[in-house]
Structures are given as structure tokens and as C-alpha cells.
VMD Tcl script that builds the backbone (N, CA, C; Angstrom):
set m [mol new atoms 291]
animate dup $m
set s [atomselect $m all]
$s set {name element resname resid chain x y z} {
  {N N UNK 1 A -9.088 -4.005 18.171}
  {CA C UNK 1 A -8.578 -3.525 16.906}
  {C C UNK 1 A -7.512 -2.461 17.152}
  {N N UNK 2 A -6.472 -2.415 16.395}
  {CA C UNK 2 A -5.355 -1.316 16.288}
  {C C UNK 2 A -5.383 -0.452 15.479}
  {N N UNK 3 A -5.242 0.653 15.277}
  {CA C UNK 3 A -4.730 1.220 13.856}
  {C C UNK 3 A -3.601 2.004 13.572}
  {N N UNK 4 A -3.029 1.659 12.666}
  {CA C UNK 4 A -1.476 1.788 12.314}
  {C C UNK 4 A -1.514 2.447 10.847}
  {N N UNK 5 A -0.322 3.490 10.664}
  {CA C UNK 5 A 0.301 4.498 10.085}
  {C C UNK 5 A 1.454 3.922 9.334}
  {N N UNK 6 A 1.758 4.294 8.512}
  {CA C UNK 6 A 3.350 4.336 7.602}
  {C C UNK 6 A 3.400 4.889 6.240}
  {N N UNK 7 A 4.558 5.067 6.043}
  {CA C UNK 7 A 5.088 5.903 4.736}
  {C C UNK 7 A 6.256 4.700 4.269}
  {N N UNK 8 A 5.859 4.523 2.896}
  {CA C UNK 8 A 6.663 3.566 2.471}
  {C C UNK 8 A 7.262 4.092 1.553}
  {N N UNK 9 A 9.137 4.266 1.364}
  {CA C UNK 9 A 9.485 5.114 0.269}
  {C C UNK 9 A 10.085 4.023 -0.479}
  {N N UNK 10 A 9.939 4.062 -1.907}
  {CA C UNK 10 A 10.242 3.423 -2.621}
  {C C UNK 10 A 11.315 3.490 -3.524}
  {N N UNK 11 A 12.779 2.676 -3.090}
  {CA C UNK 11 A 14.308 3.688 -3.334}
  {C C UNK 11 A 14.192 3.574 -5.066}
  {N N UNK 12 A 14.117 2.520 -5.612}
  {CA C UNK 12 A 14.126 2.252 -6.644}
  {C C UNK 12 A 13.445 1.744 -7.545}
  {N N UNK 13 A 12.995 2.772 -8.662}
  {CA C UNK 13 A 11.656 2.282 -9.280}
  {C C UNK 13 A 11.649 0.739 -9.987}
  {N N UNK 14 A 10.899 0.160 -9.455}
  {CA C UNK 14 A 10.508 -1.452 -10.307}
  {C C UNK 14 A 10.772 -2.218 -9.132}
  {N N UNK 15 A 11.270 -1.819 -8.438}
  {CA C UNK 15 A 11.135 -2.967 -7.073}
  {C C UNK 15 A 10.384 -2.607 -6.020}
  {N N UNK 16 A 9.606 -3.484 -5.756}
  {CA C UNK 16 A 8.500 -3.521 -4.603}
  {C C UNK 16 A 9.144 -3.773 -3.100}
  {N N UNK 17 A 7.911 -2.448 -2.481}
  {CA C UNK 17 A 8.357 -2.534 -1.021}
  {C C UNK 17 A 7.214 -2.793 -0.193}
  {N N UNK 18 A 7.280 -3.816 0.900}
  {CA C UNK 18 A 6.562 -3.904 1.401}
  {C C UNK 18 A 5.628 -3.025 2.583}
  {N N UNK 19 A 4.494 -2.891 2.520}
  {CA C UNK 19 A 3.814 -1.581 3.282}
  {C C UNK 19 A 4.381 -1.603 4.941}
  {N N UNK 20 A 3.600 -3.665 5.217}
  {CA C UNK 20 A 3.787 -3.633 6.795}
  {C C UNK 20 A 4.056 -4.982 6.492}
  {N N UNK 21 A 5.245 -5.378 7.634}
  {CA C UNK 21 A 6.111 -6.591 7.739}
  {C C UNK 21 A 4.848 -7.158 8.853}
  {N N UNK 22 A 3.679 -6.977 9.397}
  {CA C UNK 22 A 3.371 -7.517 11.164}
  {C C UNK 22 A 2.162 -8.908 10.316}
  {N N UNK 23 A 2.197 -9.477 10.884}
  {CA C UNK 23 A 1.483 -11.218 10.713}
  {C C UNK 23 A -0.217 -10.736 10.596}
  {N N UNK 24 A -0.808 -9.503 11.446}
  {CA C UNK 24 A -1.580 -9.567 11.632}
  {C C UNK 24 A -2.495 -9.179 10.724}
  {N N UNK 25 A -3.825 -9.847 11.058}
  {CA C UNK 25 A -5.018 -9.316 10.160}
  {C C UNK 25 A -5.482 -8.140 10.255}
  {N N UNK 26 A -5.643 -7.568 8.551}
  {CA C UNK 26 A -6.062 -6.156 8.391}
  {C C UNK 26 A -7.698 -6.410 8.088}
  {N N UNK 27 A -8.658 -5.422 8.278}
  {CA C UNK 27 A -9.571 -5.243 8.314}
  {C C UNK 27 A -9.857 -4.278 7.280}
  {N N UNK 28 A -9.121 -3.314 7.341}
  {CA C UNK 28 A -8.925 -1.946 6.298}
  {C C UNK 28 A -7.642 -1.370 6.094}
  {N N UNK 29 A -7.880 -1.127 5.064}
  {CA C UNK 29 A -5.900 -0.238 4.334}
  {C C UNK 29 A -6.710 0.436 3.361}
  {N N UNK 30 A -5.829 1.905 3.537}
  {CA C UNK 30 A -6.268 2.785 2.418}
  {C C UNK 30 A -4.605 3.146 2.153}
  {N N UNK 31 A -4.146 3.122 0.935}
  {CA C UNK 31 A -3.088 3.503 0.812}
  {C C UNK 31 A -3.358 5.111 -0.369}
  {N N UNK 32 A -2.361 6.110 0.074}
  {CA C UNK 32 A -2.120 7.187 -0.894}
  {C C UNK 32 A -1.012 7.532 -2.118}
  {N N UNK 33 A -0.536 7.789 -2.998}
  {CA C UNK 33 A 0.641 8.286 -3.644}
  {C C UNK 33 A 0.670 9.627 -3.058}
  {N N UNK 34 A 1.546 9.954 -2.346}
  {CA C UNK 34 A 2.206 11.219 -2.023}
  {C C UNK 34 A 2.035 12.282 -3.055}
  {N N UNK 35 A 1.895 13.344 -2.597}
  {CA C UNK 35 A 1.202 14.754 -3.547}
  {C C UNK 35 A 2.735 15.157 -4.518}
  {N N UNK 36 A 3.774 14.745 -3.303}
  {CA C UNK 36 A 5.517 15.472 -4.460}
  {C C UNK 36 A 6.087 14.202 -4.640}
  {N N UNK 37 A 5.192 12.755 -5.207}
  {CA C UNK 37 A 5.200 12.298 -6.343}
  {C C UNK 37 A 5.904 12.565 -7.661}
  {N N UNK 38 A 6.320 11.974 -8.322}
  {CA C UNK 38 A 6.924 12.770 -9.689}
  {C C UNK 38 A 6.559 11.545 -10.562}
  {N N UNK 39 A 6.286 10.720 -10.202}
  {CA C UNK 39 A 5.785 9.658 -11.054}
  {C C UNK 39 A 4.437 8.839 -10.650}
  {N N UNK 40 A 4.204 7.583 -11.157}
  {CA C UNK 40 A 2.743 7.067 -10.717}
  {C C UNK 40 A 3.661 5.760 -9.625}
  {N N UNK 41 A 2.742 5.348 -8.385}
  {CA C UNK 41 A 2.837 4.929 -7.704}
  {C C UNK 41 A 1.818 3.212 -8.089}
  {N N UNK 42 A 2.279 2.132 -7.615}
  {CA C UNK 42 A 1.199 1.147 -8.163}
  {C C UNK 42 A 1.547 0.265 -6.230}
  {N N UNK 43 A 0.013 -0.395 -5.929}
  {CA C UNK 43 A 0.116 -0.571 -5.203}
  {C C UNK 43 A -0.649 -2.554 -5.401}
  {N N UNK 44 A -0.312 -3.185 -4.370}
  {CA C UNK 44 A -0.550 -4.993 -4.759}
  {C C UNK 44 A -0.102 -5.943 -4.045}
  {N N UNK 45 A -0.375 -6.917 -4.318}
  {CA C UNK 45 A 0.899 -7.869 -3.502}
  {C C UNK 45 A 2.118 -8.120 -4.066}
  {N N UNK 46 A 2.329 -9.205 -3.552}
  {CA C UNK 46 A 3.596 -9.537 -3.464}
  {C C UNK 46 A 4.422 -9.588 -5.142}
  {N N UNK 47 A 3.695 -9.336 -6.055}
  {CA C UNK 47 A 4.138 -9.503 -7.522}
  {C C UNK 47 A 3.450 -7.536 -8.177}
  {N N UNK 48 A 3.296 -6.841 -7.747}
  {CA C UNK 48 A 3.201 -5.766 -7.485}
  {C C UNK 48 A 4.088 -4.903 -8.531}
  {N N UNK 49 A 3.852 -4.881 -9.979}
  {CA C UNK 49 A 4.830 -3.916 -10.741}
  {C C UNK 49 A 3.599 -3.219 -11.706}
  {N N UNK 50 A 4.001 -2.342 -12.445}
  {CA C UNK 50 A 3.378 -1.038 -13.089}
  {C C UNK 50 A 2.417 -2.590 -14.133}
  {N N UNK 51 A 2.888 -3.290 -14.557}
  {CA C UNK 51 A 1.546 -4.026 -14.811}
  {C C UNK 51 A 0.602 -4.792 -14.401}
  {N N UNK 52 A 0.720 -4.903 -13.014}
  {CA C UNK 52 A -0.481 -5.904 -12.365}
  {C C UNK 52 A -0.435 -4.883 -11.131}
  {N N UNK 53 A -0.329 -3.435 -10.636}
  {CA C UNK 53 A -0.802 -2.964 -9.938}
  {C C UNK 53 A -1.668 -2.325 -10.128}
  {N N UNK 54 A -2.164 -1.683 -9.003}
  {CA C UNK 54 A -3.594 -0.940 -9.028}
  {C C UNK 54 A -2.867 0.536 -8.983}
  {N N UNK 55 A -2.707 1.672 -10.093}
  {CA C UNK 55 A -2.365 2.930 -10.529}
  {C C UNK 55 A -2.883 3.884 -9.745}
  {N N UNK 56 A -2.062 4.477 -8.799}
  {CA C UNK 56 A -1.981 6.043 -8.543}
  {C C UNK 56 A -0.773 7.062 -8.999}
  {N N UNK 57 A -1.790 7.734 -9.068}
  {CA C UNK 57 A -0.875 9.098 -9.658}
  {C C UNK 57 A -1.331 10.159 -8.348}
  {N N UNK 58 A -0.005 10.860 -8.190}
  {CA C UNK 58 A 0.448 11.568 -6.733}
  {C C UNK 58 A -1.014 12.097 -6.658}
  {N N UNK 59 A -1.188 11.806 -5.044}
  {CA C UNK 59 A -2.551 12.456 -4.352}
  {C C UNK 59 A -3.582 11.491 -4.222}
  {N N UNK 60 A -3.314 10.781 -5.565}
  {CA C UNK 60 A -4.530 9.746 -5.103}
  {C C UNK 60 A -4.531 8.782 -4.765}
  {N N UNK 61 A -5.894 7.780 -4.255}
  {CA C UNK 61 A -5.479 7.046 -2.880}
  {C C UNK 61 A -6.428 6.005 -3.465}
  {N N UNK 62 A -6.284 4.617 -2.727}
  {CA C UNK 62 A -6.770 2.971 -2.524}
  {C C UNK 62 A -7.712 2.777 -1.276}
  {N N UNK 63 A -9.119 2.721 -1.114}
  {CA C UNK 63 A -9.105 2.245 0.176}
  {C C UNK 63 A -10.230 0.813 -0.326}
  {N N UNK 64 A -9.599 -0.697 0.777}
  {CA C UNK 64 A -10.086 -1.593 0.454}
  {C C UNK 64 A -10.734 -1.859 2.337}
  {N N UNK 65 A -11.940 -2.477 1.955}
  {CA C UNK 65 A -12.528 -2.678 3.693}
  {C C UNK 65 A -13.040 -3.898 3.464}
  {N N UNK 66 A -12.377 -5.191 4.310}
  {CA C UNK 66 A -12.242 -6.419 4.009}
  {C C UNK 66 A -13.631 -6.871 5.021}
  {N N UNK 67 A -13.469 -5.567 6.035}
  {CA C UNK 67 A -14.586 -5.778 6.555}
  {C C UNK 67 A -16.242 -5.715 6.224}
  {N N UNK 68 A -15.995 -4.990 5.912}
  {CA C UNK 68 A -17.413 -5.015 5.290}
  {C C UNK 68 A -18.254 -6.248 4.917}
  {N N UNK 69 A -16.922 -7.215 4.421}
  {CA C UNK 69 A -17.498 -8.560 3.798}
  {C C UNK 69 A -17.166 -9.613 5.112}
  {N N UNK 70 A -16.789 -9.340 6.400}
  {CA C UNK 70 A -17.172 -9.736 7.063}
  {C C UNK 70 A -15.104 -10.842 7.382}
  {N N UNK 71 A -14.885 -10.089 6.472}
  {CA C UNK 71 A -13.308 -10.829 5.846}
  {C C UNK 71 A -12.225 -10.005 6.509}
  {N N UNK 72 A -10.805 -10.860 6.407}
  {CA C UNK 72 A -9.840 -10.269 6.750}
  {C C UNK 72 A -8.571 -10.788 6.157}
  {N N UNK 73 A -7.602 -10.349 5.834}
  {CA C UNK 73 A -6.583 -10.673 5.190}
  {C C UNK 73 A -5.402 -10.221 5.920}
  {N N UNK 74 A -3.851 -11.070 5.839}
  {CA C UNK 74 A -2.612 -10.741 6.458}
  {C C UNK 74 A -2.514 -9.415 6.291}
  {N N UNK 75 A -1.896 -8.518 7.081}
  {CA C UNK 75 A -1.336 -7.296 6.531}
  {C C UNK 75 A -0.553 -7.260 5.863}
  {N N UNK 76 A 0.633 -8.332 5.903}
  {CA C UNK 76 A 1.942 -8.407 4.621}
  {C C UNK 76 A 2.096 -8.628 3.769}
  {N N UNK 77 A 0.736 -8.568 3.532}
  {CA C UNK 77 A 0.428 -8.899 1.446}
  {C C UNK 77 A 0.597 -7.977 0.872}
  {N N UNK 78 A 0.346 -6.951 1.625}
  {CA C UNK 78 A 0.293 -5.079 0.459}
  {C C UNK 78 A 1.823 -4.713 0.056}
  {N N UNK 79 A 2.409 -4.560 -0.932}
  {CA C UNK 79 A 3.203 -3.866 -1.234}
  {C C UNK 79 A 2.954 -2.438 -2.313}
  {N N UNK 80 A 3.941 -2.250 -2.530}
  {CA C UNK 80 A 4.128 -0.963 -3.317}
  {C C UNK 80 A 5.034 -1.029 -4.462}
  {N N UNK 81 A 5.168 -0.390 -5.470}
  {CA C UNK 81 A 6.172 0.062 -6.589}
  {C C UNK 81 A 5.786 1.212 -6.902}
  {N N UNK 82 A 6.909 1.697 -7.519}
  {CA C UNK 82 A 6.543 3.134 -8.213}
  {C C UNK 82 A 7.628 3.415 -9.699}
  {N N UNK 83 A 7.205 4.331 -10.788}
  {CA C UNK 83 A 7.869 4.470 -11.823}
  {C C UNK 83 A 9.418 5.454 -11.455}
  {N N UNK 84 A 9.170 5.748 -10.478}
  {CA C UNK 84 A 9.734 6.846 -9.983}
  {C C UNK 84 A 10.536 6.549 -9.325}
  {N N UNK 85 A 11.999 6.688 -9.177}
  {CA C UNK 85 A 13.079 6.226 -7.505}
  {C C UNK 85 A 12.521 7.370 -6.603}
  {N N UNK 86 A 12.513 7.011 -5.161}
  {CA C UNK 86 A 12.098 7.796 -3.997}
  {C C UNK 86 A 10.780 8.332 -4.356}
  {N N UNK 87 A 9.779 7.658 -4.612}
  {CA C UNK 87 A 8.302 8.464 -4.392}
  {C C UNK 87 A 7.823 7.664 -3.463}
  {N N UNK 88 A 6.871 7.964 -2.964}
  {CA C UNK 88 A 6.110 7.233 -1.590}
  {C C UNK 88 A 4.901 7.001 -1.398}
  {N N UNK 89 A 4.743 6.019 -0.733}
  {CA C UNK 89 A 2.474 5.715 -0.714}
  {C C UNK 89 A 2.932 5.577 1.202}
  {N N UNK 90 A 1.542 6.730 1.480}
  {CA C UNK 90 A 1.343 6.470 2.841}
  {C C UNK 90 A 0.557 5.463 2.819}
  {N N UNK 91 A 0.090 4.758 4.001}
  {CA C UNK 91 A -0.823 4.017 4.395}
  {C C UNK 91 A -1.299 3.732 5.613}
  {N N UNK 92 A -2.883 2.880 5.557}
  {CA C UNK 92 A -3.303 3.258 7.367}
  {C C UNK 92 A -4.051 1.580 6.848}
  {N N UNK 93 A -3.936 1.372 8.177}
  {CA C UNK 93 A -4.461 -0.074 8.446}
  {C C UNK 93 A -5.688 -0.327 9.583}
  {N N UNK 94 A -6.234 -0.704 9.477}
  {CA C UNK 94 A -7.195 -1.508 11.036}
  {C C UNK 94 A -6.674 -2.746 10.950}
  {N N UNK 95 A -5.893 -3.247 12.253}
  {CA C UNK 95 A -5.750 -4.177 12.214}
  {C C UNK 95 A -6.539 -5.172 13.277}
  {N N UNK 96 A -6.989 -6.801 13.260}
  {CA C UNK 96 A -7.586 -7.639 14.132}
  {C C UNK 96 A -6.862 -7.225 15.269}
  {N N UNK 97 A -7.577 -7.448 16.412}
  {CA C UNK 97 A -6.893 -7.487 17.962}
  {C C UNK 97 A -6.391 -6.633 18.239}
}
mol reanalyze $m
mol bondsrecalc $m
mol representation Tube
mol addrep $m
């Protein structure tokens, strides 16, 4: 298993950015909205906008554990949007192998 770091800034609000470009299977991702936030952060896949994401507002955070259920999913499914131009969601991964 690996575990991997990133900050995803998001230039322009309503378009989605992707967390991690790598093929591999995640095990766990917890993603955050950054504390100097100025708007709400929404986090999802690949269709990922202020109405079908999952809502943070700066500071607060996502964590999903695929493991637990014994499951694993691509890492390049997670993206991001935000209401905000330039706000940011960190994120941490376990990835397979």
C-alpha cells in the first residue's frame, strides 16, 4: 500500500478538478476544504458540481474507507468544485500496491 498527499486548487468556480490523475486503486481518501476557503467546496466524481456534490464548507472534511467493505475503487474518480475561484480541498489517499 502507498499513501499519497495533494492540494487541489480550483481556478474557476463550476469546473471540476480532478484530485489524482494515477490508475490506481484507492482504499481510503479523506478529502478537506481548506480553512482560507471563502466559499463552499463540493467534492464527487466525474459530474461533480454544487448540485450532486457532497458540501464542505472551509475546514471541513470527507473521509470514505472502501476498505472496510473489503472494496476498492480507481483513484481518478474523485474530483472537486468549488463556489469560489481559487479555493482548495486537500486530500490523502491509501492506495492498492
Amino acid at each position: 500500500m502507498r499513501f499519497v498527499t495533494g492540494v487541489t486548487t480550483i481556478s474557476s468556480a463550476g469546473t471540476r478538478v480532478q484530485l489524482n490523475n494515477v490508475t490506481n486503486r484507492v482504499k481510503f481518501v479523506k478529502a478537506k476544504a481548506l480553512a482560507g476557503n471563502s466559499g463552499l467546496a463540493y467534492v464527487g466524481v466525474s459530474d461533480v458540481a454544487s448540485t450532486t456534490g457532497y458540501e464542505l464548507s472551509a475546514g471541513n472534511e470527507l473521509e470514505l474507507n472502501f476498505g472496510d467493505f473489503g472494496g476498492s475503487v480507481p483513484a481518478n474518480v474523485f474530483y472537486a468544485d468549488a463556489a469560489t475561484n481559487s479555493d482548495k480541498v486537500c486530500w490523502s489517499m491509501i492506495l492498492e500496491g
